[in-house]
Each structure stands twice: as structure tokens, then as C-alpha cells.
C-alpha positions in Angstrom: 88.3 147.4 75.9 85.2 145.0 75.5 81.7 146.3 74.1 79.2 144.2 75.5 76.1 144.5 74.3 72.7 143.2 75.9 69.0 142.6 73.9 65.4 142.3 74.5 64.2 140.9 77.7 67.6 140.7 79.2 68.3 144.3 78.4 65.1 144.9 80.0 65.6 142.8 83.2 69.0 144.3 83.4 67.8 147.8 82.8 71.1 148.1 80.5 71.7 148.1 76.9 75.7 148.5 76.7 78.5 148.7 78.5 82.8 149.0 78.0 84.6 146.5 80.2 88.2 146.3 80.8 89.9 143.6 78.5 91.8 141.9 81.0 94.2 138.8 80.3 92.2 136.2 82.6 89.0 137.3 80.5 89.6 134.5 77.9 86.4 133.0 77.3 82.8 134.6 77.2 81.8 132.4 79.7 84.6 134.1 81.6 83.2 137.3 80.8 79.7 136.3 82.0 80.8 135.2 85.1 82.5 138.2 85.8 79.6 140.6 84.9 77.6 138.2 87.4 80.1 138.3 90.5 80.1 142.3 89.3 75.9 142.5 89.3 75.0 140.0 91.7 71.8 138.1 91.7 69.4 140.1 89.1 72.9 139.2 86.4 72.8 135.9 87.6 69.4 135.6 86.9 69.5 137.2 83.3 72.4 135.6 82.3 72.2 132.1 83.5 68.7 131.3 81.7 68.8 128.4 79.5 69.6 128.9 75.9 71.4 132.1 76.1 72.6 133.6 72.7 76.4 134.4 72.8 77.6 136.5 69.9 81.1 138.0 69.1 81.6 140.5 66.9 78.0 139.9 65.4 78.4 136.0 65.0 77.0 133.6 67.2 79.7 131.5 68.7 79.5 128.6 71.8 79.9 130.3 75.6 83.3 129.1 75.3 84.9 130.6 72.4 87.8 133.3 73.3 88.1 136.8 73.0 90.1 139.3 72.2 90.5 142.9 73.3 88.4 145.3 70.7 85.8 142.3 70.5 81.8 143.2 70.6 80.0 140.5 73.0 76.7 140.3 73.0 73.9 138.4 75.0 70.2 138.0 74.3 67.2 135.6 74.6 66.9 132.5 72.1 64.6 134.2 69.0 61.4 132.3 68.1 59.9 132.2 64.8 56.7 132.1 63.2 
């Protein structure tokens, strides 16, 4: 089972702030994972995941879109922070 885990304004344009998926064996990536919760959610996913500069994290580090996963893993997906 995957933990995936969405923040700020994506959590809020997806009006969802976590969610179990399946591990399955052709989920290798978390690109892969992404572009399964898209064909899953449709448009409004494709829109809040595909902005630029997406933050990927696994397991609370923040890792390129194509780093693999593992069952048990914690994904998570949020807007690039600012500071100030």
C-alpha cells in the first residue's frame, strides 16, 4: 500500500489531503504514480499535478519525479515553497 499525500494549493484544488493506493508492480516510478492518479481523476488531477515545478517527496525527502518506489513508501506532492 502507498500513502500519498497532497499539500497546500494542490490539496485544495483537489479537495483531498490523503489517500492509500494499491502498490502495484507497474507502479515503479512516481511519475508512474502520477500518471495513474491522473488517468484515475481526470482533468482537475491533470491540472494539479502537471504544473511546473511540482515537489515530489518519498518518505519525507524530496527526490526527482523519476525515482522508484517501493510498497509501504509515503509520496507526497505539493507546490514549489517560496521564501522571504
Amino acid at each position: 500500500m502507498l500513502k500519498v499525500r497532497f499539500f497546500s494549493l494542490i490539496r485544495e484544488a483537489l479537495d483531498c489531503e490523503e489517500l492509500d493506493l494499491e502498490y502495484a508492480p507497474e507502479l515503479i516510478t512516481l511519475e508512474e504514480v502520477k500518471s495513474h492518479l491522473i488517468s484515475k481523476g481526470g482533468d482537475l488531477w491533470q491540472e494539479a499535478l502537471r504544473q511546473p515545478n511540482v515537489v515530489h517527496a518519498l518518505n519525507h525527502r524530496v527526490v526527482e519525479p523519476s525515482h522508484p518506489i517501493s510498497d509501504g513508501d509515503e509520496i507526497a506532492f505539493f507546490p514549489p515553497m517560496t521564501g522571504g
